[in-house]
Kinemage of the C-alpha trace (Angstrom):
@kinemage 1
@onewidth
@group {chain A} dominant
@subgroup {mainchain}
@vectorlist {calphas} color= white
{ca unk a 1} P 0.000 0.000 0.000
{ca unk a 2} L 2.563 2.807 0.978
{ca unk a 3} L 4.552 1.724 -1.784
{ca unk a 4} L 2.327 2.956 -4.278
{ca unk a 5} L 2.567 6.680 -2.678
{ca unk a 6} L 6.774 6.233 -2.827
{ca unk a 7} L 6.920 7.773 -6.188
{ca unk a 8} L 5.322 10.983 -4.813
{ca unk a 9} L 8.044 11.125 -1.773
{ca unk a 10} L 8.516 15.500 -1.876
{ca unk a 11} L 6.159 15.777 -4.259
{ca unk a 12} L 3.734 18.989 -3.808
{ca unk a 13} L 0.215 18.049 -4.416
{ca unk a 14} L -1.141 20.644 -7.147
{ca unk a 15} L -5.298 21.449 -7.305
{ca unk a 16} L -6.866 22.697 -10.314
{ca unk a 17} L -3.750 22.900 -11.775
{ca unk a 18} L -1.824 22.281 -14.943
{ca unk a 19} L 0.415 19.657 -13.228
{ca unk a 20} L -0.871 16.837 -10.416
{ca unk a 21} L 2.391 17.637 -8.256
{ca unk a 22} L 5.321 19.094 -8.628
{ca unk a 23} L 8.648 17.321 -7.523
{ca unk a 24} L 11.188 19.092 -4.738
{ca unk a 25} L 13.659 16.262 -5.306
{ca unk a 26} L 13.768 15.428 -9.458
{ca unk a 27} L 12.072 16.492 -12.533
{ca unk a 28} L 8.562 17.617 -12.062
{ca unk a 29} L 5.703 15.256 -14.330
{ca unk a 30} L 4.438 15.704 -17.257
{ca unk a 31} L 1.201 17.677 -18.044
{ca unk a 32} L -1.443 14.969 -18.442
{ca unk a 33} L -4.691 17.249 -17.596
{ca unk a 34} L -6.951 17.710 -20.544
{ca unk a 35} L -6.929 20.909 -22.739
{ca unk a 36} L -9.287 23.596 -22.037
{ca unk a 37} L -12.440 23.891 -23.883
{ca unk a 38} L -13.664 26.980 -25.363
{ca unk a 39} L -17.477 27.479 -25.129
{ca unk a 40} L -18.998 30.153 -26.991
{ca unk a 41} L -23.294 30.708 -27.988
{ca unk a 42} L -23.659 29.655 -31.693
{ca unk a 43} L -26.052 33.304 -32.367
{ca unk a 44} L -22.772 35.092 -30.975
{ca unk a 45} L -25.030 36.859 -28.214
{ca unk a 46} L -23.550 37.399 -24.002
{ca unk a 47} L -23.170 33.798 -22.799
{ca unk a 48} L -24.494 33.141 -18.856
{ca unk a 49} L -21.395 31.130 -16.330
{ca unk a 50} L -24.537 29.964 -14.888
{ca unk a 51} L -25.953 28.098 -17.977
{ca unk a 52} L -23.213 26.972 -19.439
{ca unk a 53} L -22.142 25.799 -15.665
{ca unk a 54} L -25.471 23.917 -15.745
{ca unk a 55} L -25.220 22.333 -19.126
{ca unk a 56} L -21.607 21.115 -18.821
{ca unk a 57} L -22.034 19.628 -14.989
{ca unk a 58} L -24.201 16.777 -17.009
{ca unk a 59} L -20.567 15.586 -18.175
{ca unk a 60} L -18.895 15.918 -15.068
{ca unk a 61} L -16.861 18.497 -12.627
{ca unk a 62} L -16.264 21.433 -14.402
{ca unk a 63} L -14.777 24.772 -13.686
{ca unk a 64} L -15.793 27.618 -15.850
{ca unk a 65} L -13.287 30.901 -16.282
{ca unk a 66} L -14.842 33.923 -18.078
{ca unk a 67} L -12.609 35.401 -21.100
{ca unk a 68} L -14.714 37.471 -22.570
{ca unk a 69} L -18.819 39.013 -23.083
{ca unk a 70} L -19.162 36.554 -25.214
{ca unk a 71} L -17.074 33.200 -24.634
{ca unk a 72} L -15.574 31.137 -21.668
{ca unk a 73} L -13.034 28.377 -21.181
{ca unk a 74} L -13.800 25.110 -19.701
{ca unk a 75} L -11.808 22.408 -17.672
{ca unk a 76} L -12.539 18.989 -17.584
{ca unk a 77} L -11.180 16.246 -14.952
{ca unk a 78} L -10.225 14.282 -17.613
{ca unk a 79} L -9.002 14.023 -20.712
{ca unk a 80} L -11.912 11.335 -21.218
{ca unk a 81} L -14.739 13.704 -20.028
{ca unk a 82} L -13.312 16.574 -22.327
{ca unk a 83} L -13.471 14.664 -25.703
{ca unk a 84} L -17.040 13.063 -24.419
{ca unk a 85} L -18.279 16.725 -23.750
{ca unk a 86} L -16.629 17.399 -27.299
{ca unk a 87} L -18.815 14.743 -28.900
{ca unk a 88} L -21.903 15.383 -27.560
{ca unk a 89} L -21.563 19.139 -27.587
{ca unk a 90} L -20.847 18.849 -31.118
{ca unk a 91} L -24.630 19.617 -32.437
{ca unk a 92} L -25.303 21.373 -29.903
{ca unk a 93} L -28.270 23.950 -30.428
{ca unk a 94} L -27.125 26.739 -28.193
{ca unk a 95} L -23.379 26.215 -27.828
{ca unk a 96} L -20.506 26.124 -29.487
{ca unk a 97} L -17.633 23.794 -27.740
{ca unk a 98} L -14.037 23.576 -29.664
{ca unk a 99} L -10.887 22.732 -28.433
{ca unk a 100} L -8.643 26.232 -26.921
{ca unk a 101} L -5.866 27.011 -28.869
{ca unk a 102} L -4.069 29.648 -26.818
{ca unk a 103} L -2.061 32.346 -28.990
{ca unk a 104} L 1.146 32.122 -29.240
């Protein structure tokens, strides 16, 4: 049993983050969290945090961020739960989900 939690001996447990832990003793992991989601309304009008928070809880835990009047980003638990949402979402009447492609 305590042998499983070895391999996260001075580790830093991370929440909501982009990493699970970071490492105070080697190399920190790799990012394995899914990508954020972009959710926009498909008649371009002010989207609600409240409805979209609604809507998306159906597919799990999310946390919604505000970017804009008009569009928010999503993160999923999982990298399971995001393409699932994706999916579904994809015909979606109201919104528009796509993957976030950050600027560079």
């Amino acid at each position: 049993y305590l042998r499983e939690f070895s391999k996260f001996e001075n580790s830093l447990n991370l929440i909501r983050s982009a990493l699970s832990h970071i490492s105070l003793s080697k190399e920190d992991p790799e990012n394995k969290r899914p990508q954020w989601l972009l959710v926009s309304e498909r008649n371009k009008s002010k989207i609600d945090e409240a409805h979209v928070k609604c809507v998306l809880s159906a597919f799990g835990d999310v946390s919604v961020k505000m970017i804009g009047p008009h569009s928010c980003l999503v993160a999923m638990p999982s990298i399971g739960m995001a393409a699932g949402l994706l999916v579904e979402m994809h015909n979606h009447s109201k919104y528009k989900v796509i993957r976030y492609e950050p600027s560079k």
